[in-house]
mmCIF file of the N, C-alpha and C atoms, coordinates in Angstrom:
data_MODEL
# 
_entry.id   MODEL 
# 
loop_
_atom_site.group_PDB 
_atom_site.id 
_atom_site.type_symbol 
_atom_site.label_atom_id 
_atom_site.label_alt_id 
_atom_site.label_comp_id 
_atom_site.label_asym_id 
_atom_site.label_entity_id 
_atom_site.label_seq_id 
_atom_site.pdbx_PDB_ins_code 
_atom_site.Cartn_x 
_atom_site.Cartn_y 
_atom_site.Cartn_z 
_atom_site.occupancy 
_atom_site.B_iso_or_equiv 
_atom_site.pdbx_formal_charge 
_atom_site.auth_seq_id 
_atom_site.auth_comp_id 
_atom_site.auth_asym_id 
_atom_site.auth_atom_id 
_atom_site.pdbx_PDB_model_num 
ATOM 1   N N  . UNK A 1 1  ? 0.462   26.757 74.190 1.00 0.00 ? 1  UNK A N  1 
ATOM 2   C CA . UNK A 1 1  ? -0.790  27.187 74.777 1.00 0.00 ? 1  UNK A CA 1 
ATOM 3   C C  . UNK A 1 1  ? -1.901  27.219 73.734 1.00 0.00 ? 1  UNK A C  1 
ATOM 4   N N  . UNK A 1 2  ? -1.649  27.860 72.427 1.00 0.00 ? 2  UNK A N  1 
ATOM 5   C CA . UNK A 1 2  ? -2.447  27.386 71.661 1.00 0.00 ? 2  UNK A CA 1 
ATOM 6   C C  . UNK A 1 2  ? -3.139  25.968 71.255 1.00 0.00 ? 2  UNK A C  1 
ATOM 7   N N  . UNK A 1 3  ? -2.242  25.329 71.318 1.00 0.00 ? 3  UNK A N  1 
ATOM 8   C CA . UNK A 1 3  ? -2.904  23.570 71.000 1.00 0.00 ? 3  UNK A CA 1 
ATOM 9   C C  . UNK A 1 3  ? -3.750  23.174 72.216 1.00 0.00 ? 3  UNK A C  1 
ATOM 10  N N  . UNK A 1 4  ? -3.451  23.859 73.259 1.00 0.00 ? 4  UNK A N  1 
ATOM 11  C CA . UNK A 1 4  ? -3.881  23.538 74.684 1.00 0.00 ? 4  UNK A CA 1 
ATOM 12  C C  . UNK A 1 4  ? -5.152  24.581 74.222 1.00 0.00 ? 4  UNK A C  1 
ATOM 13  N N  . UNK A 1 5  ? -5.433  25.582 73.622 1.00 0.00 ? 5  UNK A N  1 
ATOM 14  C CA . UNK A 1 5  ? -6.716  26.079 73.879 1.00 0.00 ? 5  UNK A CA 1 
ATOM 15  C C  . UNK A 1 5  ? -7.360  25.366 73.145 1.00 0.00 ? 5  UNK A C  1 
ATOM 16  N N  . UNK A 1 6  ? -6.817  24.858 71.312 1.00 0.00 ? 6  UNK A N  1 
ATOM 17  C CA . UNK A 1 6  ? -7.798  24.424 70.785 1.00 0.00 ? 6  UNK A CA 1 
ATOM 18  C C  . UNK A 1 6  ? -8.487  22.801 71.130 1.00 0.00 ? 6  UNK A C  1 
ATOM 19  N N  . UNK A 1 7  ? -7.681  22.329 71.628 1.00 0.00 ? 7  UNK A N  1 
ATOM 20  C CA . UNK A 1 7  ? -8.285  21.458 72.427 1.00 0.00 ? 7  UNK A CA 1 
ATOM 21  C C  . UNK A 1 7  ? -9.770  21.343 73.625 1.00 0.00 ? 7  UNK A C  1 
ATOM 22  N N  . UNK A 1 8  ? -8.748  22.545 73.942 1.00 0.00 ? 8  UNK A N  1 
ATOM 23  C CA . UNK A 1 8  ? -10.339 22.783 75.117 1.00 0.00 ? 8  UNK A CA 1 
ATOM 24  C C  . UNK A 1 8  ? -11.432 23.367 74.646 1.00 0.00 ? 8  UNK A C  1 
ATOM 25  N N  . UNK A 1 9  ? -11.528 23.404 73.406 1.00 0.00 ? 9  UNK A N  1 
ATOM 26  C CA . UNK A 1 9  ? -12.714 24.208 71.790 1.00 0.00 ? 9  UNK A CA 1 
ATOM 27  C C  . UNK A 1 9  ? -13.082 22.999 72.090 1.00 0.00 ? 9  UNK A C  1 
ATOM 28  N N  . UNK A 1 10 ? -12.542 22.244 71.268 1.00 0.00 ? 10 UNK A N  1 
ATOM 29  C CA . UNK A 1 10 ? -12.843 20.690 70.921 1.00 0.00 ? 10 UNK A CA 1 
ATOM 30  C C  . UNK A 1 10 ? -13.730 19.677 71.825 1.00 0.00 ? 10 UNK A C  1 
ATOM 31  N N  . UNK A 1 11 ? -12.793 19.779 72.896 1.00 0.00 ? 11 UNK A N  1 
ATOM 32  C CA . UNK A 1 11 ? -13.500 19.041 73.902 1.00 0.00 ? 11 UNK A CA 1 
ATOM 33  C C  . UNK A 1 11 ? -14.629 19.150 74.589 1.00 0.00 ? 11 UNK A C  1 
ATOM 34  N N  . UNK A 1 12 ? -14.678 20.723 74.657 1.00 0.00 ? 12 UNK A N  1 
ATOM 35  C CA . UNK A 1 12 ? -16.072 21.466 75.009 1.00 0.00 ? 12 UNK A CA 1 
ATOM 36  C C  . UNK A 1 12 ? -16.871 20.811 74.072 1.00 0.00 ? 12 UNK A C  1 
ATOM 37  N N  . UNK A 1 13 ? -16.988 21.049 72.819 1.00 0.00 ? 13 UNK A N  1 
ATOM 38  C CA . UNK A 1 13 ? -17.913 20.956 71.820 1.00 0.00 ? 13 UNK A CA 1 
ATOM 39  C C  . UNK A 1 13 ? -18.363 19.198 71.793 1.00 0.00 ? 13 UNK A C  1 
ATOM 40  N N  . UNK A 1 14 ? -17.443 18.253 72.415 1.00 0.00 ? 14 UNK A N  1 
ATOM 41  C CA . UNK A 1 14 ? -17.762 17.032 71.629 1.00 0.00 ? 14 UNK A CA 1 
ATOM 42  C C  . UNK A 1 14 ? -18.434 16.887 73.151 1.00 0.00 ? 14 UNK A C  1 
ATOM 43  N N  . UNK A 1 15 ? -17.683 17.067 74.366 1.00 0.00 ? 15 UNK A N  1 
ATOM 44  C CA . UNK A 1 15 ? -18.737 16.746 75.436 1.00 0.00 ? 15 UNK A CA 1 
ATOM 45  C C  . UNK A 1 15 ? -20.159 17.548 75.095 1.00 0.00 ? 15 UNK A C  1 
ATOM 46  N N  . UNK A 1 16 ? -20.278 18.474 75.000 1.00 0.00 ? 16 UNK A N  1 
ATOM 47  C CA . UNK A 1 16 ? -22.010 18.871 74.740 1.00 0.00 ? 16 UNK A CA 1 
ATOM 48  C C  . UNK A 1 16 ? -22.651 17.956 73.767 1.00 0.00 ? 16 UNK A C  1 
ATOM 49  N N  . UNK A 1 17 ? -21.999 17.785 72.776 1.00 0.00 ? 17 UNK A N  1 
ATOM 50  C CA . UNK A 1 17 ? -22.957 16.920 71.840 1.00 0.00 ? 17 UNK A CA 1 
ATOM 51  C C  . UNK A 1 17 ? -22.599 15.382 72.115 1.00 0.00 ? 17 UNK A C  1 
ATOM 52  N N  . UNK A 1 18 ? -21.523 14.857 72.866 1.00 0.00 ? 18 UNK A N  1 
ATOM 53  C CA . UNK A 1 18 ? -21.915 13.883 73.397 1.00 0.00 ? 18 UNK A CA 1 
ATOM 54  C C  . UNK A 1 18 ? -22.759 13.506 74.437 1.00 0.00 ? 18 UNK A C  1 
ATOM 55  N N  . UNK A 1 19 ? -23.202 14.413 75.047 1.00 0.00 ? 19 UNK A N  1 
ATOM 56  C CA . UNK A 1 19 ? -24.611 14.580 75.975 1.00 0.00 ? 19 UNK A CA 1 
ATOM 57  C C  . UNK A 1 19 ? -25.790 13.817 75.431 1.00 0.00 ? 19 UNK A C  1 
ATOM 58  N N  . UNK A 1 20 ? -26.161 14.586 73.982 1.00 0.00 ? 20 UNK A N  1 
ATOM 59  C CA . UNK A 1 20 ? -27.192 14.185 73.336 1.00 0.00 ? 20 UNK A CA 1 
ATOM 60  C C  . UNK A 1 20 ? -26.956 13.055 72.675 1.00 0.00 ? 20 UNK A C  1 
ATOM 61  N N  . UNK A 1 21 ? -26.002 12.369 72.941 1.00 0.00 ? 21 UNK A N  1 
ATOM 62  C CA . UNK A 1 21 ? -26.088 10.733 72.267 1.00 0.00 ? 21 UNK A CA 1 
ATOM 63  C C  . UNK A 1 21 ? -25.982 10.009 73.668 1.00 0.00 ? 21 UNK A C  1 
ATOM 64  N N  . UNK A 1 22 ? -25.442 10.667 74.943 1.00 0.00 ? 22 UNK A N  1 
ATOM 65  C CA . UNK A 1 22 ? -25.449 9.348  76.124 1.00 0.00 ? 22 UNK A CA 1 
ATOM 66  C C  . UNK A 1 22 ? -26.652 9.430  76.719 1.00 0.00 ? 22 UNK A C  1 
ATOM 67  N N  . UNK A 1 23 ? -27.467 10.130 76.655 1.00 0.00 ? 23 UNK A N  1 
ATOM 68  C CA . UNK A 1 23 ? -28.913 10.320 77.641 1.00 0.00 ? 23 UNK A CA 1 
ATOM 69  C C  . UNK A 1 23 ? -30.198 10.531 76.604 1.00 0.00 ? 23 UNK A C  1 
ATOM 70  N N  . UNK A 1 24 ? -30.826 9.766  77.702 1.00 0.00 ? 24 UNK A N  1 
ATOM 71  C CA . UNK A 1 24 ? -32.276 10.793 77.367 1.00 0.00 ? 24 UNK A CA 1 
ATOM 72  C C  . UNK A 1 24 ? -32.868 11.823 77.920 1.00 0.00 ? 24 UNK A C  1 
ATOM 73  N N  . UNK A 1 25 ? -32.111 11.608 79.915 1.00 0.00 ? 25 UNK A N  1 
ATOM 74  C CA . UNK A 1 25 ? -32.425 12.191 80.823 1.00 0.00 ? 25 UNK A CA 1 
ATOM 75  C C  . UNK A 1 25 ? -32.311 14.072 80.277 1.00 0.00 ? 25 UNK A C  1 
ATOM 76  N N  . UNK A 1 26 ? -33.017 14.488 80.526 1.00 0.00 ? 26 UNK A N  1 
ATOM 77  C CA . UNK A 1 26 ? -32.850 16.329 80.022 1.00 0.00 ? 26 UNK A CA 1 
ATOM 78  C C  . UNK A 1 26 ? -31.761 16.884 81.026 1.00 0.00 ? 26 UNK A C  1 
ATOM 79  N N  . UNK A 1 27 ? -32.124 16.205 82.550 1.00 0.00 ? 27 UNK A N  1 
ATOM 80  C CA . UNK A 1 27 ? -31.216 17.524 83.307 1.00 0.00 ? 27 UNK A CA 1 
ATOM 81  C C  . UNK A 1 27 ? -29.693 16.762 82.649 1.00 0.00 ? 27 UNK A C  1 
ATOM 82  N N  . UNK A 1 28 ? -29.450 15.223 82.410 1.00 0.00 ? 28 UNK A N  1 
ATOM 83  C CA . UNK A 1 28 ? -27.765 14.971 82.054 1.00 0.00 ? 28 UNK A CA 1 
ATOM 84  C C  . UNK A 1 28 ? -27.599 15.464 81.061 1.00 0.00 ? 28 UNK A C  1 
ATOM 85  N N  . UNK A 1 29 ? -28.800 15.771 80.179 1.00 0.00 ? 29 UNK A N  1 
ATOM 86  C CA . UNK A 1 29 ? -28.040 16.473 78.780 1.00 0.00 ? 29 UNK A CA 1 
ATOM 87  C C  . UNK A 1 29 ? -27.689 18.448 78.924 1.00 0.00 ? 29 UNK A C  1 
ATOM 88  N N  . UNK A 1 30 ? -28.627 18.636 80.175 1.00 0.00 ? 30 UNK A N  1 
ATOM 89  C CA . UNK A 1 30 ? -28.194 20.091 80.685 1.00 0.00 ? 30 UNK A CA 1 
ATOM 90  C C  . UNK A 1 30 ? -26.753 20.068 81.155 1.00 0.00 ? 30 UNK A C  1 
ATOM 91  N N  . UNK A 1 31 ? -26.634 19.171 82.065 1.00 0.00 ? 31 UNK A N  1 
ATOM 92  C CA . UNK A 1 31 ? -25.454 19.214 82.861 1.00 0.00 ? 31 UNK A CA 1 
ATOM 93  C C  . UNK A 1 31 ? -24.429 19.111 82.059 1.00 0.00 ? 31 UNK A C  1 
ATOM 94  N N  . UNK A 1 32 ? -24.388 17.983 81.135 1.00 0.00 ? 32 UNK A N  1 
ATOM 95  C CA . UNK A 1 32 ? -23.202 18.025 80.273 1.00 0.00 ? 32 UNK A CA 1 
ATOM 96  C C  . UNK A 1 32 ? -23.224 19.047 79.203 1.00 0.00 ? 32 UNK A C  1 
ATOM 97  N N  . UNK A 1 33 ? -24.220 19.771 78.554 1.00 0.00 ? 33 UNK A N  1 
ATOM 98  C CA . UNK A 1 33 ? -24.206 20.836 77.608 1.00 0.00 ? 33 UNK A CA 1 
ATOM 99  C C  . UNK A 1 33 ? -23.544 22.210 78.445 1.00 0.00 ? 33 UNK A C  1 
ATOM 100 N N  . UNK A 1 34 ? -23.724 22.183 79.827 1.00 0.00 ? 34 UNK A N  1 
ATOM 101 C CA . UNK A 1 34 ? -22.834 23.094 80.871 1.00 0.00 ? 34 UNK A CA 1 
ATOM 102 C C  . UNK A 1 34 ? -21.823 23.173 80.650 1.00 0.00 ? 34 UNK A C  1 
ATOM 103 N N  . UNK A 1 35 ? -21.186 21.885 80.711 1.00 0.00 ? 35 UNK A N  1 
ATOM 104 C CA . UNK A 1 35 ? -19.816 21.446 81.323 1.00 0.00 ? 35 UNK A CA 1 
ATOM 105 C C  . UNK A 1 35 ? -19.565 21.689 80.411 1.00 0.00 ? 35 UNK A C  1 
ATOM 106 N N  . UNK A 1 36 ? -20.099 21.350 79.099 1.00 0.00 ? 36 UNK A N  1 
ATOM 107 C CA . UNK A 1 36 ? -19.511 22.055 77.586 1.00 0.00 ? 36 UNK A CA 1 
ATOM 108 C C  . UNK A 1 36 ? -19.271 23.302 77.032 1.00 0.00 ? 36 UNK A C  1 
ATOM 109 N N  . UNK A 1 37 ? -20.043 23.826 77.466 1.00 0.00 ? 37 UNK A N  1 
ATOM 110 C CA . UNK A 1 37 ? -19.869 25.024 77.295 1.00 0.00 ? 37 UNK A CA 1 
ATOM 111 C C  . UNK A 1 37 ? -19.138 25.880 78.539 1.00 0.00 ? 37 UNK A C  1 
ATOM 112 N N  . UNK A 1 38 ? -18.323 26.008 79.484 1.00 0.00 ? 38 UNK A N  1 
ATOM 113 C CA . UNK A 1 38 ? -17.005 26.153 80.266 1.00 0.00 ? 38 UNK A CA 1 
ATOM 114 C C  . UNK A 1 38 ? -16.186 25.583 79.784 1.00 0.00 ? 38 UNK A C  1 
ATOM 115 N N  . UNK A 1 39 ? -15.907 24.695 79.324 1.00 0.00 ? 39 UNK A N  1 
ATOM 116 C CA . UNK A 1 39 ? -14.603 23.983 78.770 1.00 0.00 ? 39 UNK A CA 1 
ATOM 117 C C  . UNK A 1 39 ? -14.771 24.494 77.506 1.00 0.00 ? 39 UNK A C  1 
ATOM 118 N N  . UNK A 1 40 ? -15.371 25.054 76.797 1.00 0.00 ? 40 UNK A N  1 
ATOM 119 C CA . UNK A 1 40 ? -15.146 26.101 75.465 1.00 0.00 ? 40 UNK A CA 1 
ATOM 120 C C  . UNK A 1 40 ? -15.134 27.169 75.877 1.00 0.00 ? 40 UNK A C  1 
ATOM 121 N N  . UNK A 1 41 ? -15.699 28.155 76.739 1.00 0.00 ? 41 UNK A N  1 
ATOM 122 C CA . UNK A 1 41 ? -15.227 28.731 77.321 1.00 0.00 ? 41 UNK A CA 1 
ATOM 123 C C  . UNK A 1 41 ? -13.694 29.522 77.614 1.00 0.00 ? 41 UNK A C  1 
ATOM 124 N N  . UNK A 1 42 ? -13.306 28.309 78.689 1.00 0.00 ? 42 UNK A N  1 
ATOM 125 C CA . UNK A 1 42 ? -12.507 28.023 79.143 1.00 0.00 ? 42 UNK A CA 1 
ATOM 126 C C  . UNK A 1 42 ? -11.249 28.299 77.709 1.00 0.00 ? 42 UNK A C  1 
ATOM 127 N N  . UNK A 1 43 ? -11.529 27.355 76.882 1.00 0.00 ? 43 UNK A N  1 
ATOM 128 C CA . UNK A 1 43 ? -10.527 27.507 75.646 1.00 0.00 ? 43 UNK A CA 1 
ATOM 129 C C  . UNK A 1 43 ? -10.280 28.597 75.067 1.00 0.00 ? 43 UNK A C  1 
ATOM 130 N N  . UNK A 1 44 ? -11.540 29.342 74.699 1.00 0.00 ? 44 UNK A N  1 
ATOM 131 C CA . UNK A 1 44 ? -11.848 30.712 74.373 1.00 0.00 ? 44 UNK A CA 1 
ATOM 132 C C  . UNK A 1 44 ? -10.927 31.221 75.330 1.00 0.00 ? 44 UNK A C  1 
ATOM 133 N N  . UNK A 1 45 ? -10.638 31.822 76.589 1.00 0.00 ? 45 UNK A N  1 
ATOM 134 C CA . UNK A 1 45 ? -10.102 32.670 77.395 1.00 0.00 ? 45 UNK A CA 1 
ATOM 135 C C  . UNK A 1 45 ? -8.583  32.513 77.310 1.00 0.00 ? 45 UNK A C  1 
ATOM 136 N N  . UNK A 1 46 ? -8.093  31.338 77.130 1.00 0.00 ? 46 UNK A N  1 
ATOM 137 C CA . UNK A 1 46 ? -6.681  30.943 76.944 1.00 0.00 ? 46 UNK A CA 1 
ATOM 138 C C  . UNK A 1 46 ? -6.007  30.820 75.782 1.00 0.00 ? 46 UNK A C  1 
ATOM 139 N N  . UNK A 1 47 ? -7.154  30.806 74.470 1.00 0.00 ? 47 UNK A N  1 
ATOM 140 C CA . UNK A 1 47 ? -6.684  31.434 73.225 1.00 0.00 ? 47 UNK A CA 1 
ATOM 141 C C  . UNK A 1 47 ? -6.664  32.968 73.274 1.00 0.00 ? 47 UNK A C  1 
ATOM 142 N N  . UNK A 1 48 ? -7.674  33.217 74.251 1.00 0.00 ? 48 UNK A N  1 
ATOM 143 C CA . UNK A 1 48 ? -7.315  34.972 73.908 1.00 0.00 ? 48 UNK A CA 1 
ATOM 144 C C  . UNK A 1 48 ? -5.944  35.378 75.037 1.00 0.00 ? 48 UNK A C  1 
ATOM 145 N N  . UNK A 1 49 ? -5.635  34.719 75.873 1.00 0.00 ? 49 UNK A N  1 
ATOM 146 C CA . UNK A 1 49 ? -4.675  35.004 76.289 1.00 0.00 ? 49 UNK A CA 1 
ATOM 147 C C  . UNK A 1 49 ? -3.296  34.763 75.726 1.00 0.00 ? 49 UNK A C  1 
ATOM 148 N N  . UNK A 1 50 ? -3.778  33.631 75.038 1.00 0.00 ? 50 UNK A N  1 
ATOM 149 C CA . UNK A 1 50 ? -2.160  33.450 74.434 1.00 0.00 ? 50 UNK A CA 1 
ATOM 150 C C  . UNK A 1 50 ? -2.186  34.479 72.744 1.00 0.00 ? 50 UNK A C  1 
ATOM 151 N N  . UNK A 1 51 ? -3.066  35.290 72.520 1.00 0.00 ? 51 UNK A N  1 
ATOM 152 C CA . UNK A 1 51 ? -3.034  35.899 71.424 1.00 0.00 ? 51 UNK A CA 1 
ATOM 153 C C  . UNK A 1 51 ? -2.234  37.234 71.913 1.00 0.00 ? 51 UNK A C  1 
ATOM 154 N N  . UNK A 1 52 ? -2.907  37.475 73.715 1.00 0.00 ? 52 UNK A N  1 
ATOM 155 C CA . UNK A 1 52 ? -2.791  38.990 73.463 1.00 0.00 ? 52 UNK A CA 1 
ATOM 156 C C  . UNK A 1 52 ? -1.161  39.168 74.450 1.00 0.00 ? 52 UNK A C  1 
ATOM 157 N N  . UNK A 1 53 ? -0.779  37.775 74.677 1.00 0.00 ? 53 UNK A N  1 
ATOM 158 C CA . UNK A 1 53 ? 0.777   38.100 74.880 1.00 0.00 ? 53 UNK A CA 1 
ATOM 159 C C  . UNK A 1 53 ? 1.662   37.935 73.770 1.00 0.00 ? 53 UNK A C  1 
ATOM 160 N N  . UNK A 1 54 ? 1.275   37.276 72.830 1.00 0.00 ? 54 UNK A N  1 
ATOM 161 C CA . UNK A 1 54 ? 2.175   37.320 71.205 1.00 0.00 ? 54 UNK A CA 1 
ATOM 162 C C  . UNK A 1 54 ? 1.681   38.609 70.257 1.00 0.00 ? 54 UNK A C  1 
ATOM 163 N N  . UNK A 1 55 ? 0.787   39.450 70.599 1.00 0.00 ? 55 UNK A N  1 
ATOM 164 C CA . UNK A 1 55 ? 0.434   40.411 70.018 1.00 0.00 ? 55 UNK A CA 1 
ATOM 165 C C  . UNK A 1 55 ? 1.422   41.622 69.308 1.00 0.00 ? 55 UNK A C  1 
ATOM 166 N N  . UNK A 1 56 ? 1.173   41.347 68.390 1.00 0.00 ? 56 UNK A N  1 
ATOM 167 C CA . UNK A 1 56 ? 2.408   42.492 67.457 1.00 0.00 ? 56 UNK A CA 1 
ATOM 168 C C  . UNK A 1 56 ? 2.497   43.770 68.383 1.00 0.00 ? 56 UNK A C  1 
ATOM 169 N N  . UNK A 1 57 ? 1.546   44.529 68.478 1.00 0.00 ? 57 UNK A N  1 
ATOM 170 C CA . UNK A 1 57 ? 1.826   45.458 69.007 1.00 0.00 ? 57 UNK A CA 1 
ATOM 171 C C  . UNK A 1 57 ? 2.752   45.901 70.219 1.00 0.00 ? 57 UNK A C  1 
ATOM 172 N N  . UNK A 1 58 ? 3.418   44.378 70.847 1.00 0.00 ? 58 UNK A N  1 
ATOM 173 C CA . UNK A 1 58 ? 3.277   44.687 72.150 1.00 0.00 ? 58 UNK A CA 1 
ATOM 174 C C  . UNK A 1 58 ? 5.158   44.080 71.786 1.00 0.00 ? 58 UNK A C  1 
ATOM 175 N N  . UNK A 1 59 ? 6.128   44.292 72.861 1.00 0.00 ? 59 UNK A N  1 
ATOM 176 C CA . UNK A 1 59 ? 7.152   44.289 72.025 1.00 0.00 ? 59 UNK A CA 1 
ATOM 177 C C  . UNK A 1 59 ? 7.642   42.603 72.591 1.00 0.00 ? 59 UNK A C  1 
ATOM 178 N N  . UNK A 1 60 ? 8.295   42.412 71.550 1.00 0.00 ? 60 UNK A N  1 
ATOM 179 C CA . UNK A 1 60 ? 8.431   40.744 71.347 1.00 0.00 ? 60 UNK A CA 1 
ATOM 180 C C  . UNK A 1 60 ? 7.345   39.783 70.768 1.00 0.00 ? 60 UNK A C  1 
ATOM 181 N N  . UNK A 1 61 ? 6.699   41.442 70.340 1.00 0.00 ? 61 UNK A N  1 
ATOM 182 C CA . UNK A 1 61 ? 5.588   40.146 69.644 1.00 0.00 ? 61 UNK A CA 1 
ATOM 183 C C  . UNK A 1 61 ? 5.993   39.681 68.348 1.00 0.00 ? 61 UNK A C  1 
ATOM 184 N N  . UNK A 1 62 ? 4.786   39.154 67.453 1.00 0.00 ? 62 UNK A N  1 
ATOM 185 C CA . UNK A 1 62 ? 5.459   38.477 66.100 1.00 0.00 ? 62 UNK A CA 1 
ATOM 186 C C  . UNK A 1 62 ? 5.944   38.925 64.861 1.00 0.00 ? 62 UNK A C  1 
ATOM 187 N N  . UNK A 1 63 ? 5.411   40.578 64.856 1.00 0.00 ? 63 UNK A N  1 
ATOM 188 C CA . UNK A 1 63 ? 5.938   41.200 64.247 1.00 0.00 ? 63 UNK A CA 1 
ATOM 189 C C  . UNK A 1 63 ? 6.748   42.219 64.438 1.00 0.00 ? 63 UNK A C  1 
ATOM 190 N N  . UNK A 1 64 ? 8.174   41.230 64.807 1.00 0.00 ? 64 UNK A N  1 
ATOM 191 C CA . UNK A 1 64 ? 9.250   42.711 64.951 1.00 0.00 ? 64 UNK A CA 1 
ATOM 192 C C  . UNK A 1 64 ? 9.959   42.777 64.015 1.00 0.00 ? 64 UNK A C  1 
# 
């Protein structure tokens, strides 16, 4: 799940700034700077999920 979030970091980030190299149009570079930012997002929420079920504190986490 981790490789799966940082991916969706990644992908977020290169679709937004690939916005600003496929257009000139403003609303496609809105739309895709959107879509970029949910799919980082998106990554963000599933790295924090996969942190806070491996979480030491919690039992089976990584530090037993």
């Amino acid at each position: 799940m981790q490789v799966l979030a940082l991916l969706l970091l990644l992908g977020g980030w290169m679709i937004a700034v690939g916005g600003l190299v496929a257009s000139d149009a403003l609303a496609v570079r809105l739309i895709l700077a959107l879509l970029g930012l949910a799919t980082s997002l998106g990554g963000v929420a599933t790295l924090n999920n996969t942190h806070v079920q491996k979480a030491f504190w919690k039992k089976g986490g990584a530090l037993r």
